[in-house]
Structures are given as structure tokens and as C-alpha cells.
N, CA and C atoms as an extended XYZ file, in Angstrom:
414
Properties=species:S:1:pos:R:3:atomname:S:1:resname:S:1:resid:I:1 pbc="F F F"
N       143.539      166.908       25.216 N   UNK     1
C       143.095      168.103       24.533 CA  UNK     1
C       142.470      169.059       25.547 C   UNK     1
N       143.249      170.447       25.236 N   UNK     2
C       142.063      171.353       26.471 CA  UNK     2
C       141.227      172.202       25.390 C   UNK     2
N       140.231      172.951       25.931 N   UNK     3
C       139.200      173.628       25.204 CA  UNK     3
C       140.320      175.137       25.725 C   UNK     3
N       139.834      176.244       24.559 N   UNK     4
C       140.061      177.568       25.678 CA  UNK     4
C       140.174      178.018       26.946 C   UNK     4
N       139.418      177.392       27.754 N   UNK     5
C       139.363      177.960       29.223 CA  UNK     5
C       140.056      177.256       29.690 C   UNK     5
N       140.239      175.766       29.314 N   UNK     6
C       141.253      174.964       30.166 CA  UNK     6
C       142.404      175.796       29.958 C   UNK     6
N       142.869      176.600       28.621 N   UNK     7
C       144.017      176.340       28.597 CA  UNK     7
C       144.688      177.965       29.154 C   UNK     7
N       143.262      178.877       29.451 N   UNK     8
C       143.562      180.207       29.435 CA  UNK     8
C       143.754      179.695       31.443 C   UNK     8
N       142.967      179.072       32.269 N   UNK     9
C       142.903      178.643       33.863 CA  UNK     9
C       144.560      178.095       33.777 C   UNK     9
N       144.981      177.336       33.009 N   UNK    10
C       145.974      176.448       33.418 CA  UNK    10
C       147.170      177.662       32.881 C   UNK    10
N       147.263      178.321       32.248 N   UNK    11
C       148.247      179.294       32.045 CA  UNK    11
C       148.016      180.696       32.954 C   UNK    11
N       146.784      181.395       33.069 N   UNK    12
C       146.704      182.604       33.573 CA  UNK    12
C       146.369      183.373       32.178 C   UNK    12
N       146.420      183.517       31.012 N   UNK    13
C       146.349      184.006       30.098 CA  UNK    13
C       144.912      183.997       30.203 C   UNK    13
N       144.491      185.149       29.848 N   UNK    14
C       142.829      185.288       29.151 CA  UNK    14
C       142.620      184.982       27.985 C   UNK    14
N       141.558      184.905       28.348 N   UNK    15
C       140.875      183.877       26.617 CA  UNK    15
C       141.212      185.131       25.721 C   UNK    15
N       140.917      186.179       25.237 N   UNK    16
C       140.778      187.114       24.077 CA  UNK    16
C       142.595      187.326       24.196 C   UNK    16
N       143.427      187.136       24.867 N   UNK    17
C       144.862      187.040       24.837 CA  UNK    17
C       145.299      185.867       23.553 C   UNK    17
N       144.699      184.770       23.948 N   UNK    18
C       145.008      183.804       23.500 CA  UNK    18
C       144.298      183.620       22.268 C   UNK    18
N       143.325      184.417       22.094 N   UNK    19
C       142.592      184.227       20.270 CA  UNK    19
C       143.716      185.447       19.559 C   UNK    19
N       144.317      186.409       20.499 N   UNK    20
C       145.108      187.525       19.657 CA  UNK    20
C       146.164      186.394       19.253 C   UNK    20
N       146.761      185.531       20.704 N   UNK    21
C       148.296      185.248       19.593 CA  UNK    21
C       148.037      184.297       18.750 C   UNK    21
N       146.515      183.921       18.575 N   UNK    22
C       146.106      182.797       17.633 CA  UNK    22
C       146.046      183.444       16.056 C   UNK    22
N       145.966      184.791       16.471 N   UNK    23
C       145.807      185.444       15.060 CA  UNK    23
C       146.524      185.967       14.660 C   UNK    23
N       147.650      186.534       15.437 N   UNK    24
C       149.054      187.204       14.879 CA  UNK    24
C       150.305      185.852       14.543 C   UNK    24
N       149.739      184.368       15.007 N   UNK    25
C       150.786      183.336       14.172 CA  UNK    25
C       151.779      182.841       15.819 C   UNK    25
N       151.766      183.889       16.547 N   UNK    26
C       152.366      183.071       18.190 CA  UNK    26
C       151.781      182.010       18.631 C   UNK    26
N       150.545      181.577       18.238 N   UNK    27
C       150.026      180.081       18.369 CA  UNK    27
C       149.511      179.396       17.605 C   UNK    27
N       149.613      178.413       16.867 N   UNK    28
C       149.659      178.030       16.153 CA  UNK    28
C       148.127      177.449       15.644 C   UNK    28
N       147.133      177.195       14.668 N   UNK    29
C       145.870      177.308       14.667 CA  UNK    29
C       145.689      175.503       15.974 C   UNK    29
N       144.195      176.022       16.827 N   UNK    30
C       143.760      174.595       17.304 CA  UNK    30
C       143.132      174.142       16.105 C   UNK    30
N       143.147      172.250       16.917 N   UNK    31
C       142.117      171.916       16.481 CA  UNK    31
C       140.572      172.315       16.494 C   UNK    31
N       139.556      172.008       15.794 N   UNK    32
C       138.593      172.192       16.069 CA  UNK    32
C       137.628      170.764       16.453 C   UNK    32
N       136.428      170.876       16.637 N   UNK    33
C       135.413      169.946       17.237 CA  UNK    33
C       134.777      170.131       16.269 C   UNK    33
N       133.501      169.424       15.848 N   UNK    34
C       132.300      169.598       15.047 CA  UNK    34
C       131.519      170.537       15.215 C   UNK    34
N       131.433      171.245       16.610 N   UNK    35
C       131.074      172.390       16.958 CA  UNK    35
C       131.764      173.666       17.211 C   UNK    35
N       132.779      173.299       16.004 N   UNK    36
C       133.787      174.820       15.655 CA  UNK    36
C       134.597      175.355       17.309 C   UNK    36
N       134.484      174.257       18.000 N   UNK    37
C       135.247      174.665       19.543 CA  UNK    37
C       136.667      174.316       19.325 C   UNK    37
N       137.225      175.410       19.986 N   UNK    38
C       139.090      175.475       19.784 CA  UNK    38
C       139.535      174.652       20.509 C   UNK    38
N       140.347      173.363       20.011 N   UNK    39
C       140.713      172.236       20.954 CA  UNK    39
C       142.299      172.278       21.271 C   UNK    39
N       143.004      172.460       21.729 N   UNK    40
C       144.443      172.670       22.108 CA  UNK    40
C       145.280      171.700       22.570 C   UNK    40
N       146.760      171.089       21.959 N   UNK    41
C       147.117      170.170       22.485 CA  UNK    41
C       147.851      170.353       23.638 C   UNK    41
N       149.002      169.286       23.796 N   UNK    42
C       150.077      169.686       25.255 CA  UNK    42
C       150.735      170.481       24.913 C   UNK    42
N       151.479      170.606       23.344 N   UNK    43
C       152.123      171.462       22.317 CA  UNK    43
C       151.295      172.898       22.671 C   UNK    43
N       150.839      172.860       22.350 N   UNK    44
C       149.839      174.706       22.510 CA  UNK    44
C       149.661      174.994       24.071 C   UNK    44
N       149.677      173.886       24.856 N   UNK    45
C       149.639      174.454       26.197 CA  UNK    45
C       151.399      174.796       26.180 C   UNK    45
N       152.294      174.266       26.360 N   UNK    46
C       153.332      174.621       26.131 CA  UNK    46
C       154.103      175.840       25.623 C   UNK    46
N       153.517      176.054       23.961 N   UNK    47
C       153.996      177.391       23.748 CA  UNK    47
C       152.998      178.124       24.178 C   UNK    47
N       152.026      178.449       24.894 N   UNK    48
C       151.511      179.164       25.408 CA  UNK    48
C       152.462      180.156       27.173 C   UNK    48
N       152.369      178.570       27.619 N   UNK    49
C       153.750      178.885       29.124 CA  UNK    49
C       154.693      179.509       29.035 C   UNK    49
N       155.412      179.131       27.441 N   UNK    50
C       156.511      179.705       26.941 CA  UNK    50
C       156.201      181.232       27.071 C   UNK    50
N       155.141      181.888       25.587 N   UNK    51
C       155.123      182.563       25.756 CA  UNK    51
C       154.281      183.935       26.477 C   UNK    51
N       153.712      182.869       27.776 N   UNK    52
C       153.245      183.996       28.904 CA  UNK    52
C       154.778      184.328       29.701 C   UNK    52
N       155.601      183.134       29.922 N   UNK    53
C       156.602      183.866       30.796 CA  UNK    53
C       158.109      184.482       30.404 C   UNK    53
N       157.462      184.815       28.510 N   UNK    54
C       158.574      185.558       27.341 CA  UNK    54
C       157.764      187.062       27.976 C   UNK    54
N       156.708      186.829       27.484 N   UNK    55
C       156.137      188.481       28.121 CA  UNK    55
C       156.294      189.356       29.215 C   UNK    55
N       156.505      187.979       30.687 N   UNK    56
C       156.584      188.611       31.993 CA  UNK    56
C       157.968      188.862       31.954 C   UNK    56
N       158.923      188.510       31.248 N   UNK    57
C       160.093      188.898       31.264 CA  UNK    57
C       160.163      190.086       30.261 C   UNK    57
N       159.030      190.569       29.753 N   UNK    58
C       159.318      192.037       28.922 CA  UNK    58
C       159.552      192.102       27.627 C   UNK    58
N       159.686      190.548       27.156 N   UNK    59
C       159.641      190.453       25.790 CA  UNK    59
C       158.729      191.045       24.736 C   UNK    59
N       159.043      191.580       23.752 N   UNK    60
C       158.316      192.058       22.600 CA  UNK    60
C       157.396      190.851       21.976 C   UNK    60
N       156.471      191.003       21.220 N   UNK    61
C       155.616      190.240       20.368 CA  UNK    61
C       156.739      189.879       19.153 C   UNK    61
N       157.793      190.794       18.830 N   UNK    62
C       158.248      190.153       17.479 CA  UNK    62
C       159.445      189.142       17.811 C   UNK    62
N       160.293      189.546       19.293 N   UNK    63
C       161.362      188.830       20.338 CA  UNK    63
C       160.903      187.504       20.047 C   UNK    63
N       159.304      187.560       20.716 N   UNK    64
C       158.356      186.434       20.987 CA  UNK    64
C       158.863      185.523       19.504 C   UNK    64
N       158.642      185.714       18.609 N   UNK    65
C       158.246      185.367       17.595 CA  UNK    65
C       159.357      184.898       16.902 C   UNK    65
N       160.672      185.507       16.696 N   UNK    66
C       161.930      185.504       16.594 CA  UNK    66
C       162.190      184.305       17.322 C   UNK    66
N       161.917      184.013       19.255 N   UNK    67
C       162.556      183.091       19.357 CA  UNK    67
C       161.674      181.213       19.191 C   UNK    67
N       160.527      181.544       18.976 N   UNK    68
C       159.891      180.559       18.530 CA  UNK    68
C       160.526      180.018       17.372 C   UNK    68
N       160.578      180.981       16.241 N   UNK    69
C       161.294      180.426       15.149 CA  UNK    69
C       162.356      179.482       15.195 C   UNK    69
N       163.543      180.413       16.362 N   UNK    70
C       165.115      179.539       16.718 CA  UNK    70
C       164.182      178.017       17.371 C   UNK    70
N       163.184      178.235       18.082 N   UNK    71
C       163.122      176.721       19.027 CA  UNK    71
C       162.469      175.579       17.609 C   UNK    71
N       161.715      176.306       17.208 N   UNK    72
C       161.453      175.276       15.494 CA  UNK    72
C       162.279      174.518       14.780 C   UNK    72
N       163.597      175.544       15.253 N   UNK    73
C       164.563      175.049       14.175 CA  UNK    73
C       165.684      174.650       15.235 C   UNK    73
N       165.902      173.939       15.880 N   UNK    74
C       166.843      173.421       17.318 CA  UNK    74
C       168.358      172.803       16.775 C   UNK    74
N       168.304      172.947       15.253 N   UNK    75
C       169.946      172.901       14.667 CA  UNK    75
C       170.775      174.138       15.044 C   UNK    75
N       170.030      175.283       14.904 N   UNK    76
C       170.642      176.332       14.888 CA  UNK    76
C       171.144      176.549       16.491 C   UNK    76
N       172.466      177.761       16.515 N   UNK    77
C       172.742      178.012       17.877 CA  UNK    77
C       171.913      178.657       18.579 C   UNK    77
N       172.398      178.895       19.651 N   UNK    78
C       171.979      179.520       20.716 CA  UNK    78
C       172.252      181.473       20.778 C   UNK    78
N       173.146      181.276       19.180 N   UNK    79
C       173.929      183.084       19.736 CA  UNK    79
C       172.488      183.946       18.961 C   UNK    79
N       171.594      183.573       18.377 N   UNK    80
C       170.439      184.368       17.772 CA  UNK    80
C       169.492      184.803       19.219 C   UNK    80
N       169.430      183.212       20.077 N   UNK    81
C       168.751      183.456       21.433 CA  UNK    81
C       169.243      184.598       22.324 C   UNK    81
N       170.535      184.495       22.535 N   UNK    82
C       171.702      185.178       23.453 CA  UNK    82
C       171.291      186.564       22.886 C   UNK    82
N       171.656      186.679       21.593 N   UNK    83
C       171.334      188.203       20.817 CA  UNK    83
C       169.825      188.470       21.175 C   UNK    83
N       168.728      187.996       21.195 N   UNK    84
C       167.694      188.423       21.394 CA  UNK    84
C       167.446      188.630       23.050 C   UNK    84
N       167.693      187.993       23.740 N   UNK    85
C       168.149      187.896       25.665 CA  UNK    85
C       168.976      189.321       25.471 C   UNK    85
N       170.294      189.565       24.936 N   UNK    86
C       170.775      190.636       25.274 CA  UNK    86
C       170.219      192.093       25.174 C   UNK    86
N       169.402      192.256       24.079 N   UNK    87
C       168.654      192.860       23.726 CA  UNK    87
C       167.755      193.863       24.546 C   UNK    87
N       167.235      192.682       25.207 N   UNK    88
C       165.750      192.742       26.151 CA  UNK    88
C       166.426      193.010       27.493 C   UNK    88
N       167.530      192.643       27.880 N   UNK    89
C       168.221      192.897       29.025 CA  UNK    89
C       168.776      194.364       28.694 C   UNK    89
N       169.321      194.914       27.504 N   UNK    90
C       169.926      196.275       27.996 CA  UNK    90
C       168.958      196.879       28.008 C   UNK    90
N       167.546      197.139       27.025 N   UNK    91
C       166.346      197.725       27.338 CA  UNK    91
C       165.703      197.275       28.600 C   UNK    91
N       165.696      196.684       29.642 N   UNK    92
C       165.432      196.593       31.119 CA  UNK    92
C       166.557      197.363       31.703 C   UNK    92
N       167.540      197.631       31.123 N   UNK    93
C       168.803      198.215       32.133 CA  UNK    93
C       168.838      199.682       31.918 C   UNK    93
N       168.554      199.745       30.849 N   UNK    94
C       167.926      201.112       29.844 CA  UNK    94
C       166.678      201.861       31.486 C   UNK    94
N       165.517      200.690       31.007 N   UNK    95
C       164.401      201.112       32.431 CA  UNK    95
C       164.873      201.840       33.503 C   UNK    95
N       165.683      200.731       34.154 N   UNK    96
C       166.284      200.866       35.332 CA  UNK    96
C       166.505      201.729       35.705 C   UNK    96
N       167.780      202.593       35.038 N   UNK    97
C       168.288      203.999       34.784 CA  UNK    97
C       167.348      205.038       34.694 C   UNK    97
N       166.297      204.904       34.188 N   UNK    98
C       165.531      205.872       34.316 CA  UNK    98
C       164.475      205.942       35.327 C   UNK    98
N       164.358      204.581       35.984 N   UNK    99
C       163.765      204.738       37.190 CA  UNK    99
C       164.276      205.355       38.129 C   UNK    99
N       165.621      204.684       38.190 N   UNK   100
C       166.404      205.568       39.087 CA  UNK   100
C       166.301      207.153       39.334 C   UNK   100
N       166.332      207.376       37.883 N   UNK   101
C       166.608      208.942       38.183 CA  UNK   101
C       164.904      209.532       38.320 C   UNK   101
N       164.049      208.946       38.299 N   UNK   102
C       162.663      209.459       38.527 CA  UNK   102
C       162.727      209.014       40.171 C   UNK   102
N       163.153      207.874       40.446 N   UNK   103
C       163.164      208.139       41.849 CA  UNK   103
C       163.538      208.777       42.815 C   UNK   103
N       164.992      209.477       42.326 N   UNK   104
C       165.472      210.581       42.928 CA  UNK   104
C       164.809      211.785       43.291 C   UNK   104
N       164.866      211.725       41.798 N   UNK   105
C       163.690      213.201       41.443 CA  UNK   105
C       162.274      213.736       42.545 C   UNK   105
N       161.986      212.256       42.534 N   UNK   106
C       160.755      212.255       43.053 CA  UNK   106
C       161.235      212.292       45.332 C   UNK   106
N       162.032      211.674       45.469 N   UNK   107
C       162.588      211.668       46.759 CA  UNK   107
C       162.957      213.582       46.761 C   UNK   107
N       163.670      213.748       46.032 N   UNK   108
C       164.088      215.002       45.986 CA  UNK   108
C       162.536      216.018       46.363 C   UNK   108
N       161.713      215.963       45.810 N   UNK   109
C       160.252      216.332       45.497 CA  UNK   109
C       160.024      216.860       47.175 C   UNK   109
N       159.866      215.396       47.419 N   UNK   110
C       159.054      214.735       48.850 CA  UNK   110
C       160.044      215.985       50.073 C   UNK   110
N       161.007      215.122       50.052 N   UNK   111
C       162.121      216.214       50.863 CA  UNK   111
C       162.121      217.548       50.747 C   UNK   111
N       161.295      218.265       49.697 N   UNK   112
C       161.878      219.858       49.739 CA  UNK   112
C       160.265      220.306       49.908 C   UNK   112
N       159.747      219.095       50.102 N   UNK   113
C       158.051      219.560       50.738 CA  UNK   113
C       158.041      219.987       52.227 C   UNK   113
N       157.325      220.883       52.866 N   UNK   114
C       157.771      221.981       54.012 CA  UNK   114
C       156.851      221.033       54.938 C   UNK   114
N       155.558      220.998       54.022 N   UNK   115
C       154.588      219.833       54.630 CA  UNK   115
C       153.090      221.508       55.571 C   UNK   115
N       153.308      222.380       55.550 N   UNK   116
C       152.572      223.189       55.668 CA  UNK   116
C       151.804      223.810       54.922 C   UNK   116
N       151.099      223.239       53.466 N   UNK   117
C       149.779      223.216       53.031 CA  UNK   117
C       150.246      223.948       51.387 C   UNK   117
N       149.294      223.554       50.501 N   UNK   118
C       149.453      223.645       49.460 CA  UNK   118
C       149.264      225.090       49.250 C   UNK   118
N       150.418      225.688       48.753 N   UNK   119
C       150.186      227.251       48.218 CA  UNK   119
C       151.052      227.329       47.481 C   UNK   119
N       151.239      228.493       46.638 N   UNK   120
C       151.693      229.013       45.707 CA  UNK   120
C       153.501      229.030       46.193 C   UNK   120
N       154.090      228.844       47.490 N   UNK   121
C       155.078      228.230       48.027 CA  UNK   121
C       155.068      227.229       48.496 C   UNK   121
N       154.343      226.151       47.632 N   UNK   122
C       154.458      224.500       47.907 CA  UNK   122
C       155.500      223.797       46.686 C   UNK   122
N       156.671      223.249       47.355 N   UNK   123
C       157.693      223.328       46.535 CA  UNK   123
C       157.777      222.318       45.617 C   UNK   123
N       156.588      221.228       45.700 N   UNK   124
C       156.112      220.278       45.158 CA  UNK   124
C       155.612      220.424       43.834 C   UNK   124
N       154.276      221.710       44.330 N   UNK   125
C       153.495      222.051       42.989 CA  UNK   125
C       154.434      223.247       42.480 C   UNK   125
N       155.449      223.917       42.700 N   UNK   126
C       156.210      224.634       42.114 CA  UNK   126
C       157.072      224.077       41.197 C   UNK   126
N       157.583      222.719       41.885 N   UNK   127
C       158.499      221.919       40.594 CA  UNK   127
C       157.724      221.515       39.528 C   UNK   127
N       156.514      221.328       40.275 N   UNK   128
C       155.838      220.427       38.949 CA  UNK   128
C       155.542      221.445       37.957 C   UNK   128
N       155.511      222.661       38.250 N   UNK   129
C       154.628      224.187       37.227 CA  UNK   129
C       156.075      223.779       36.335 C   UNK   129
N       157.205      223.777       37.211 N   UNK   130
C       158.625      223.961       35.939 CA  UNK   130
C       159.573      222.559       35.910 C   UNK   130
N       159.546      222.356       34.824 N   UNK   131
C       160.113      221.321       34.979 CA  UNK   131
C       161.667      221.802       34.596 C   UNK   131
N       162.486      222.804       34.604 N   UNK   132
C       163.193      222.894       34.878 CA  UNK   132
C       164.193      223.072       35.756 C   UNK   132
N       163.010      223.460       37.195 N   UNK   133
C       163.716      223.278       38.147 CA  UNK   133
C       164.389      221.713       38.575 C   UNK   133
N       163.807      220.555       38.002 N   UNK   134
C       164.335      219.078       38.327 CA  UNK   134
C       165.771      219.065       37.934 C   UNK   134
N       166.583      217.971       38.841 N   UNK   135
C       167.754      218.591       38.920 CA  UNK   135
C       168.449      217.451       37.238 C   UNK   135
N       167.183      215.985       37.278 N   UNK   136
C       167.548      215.061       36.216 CA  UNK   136
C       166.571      215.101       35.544 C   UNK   136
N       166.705      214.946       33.931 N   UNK   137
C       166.250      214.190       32.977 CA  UNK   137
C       164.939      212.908       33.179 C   UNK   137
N       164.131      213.049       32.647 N   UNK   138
C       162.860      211.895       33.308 CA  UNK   138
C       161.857      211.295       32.672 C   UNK   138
């Protein structure tokens, strides 16, 4: 059994992280002690790992939640998982694309800077006054 802190040290998760997904149903209630202390099994350390490294991969709280359900139920396939993975992958690819073009943008920025001092012909703070001069979407 870990207490809270064991289980927030052994994951990286902060404690007030871990009372939220205790209260939105992502973890499932601890045990308690006689002194009302939250006792956690290997099970709760577990879906906890799970879902700290559903999050670092960009997962949503409801993704989260969605695929807990499929692992509850381990009759069912894998294409609900796949559908929820695909999901989360075109919205990262979605990102991407728009990083891209902010990075341009922003290279573009840097490059048309003269580098001889901020004035009213600083081509930096001129793009930024219009954003129509940018050549992409951002």
C-alpha cells in the first residue's frame, strides 16, 4: 500500500493532480486508514503510470477515460484504442503544421530584421503592428 506521496514521488504526479483524477473517476476511490489517510494499491499505482504517460503523450481527460474503459473491458478490440490513438495523432499532426508555419513566420521575422535599432523602420515591430503583412496563417 502507498500513502499519497509515495504514490505522487514514485509517479512524478503531484499530490492535488492526483486528488483531481480521484474526483473526476480517472482513479478509482483509495483505501482509507482509520485516520481518513488515502491508501493506494499496485492497481492505483499503475493506472496512475498509465495515465501520467496518456497525458505526456497529449491525451485528453475524456481519451484518458475512454481508454480506461476499453482496458476494463479486455474482451473488446483494439479498433476503439486505434480510433482513439488516431485521433490524438492527427491533432499532434494538426500541431505540427502549425508550428511549422509559425516557425517560418517567425525565421522570416528574424531575417528581415536590419539589426540597427528599434524604430518605426524595425521590420520586426512593423510586422507585428500588421499582421497582414505575414506571409502564413498562425
Amino acid at each position: 500500500m502507498f500513502s499519497i506521496g509515495q504514490l505522487s514521488t514514485r509517479t512524478g504526479v503531484k499530490v492535488p493532480t492526483i486528488r483531481y483524477y480521484e474526483q473526476i473517476g480517472l482513479l478509482p476511490d483509495p483505501e482509507r486508514t482509520g485516520g481518513n489517510q488515502r491508501r493506494y494499491t499496485t492497481h492505483g499505482l499503475e493506472r496512475l503510470v498509465f495515465i501520467r504517460h496518456a497525458r505526456d503523450l497529449g491525451f485528453s481527460i475524456e481519451a484518458i477515460l475512454a481508454l480506461i474503459e476499453l482496458q476494463e473491458h479486455p474482451d473488446h478490440t483494439c479498433q476503439s484504442a486505434t480510433a482513439i490513438t488516431s485521433t490524438q495523432l492527427q491533432a499532434v499532426q494538426e500541431k505540427i503544421k502549425s508550428l511549422k508555419r509559425l516557425e517560418a513566420e517567425l525565421l522570416r521575422l528574424e531575417e528581415g530584421c536590419s539589426g540597427d535599432g528599434v524604430s518605426n523602420e524595425c521590420y520586426i515591430m512593423t510586422s507585428l503592428a500588421d499582421h497582414k503583412l505575414c506571409l502564413n496563417e498562425h
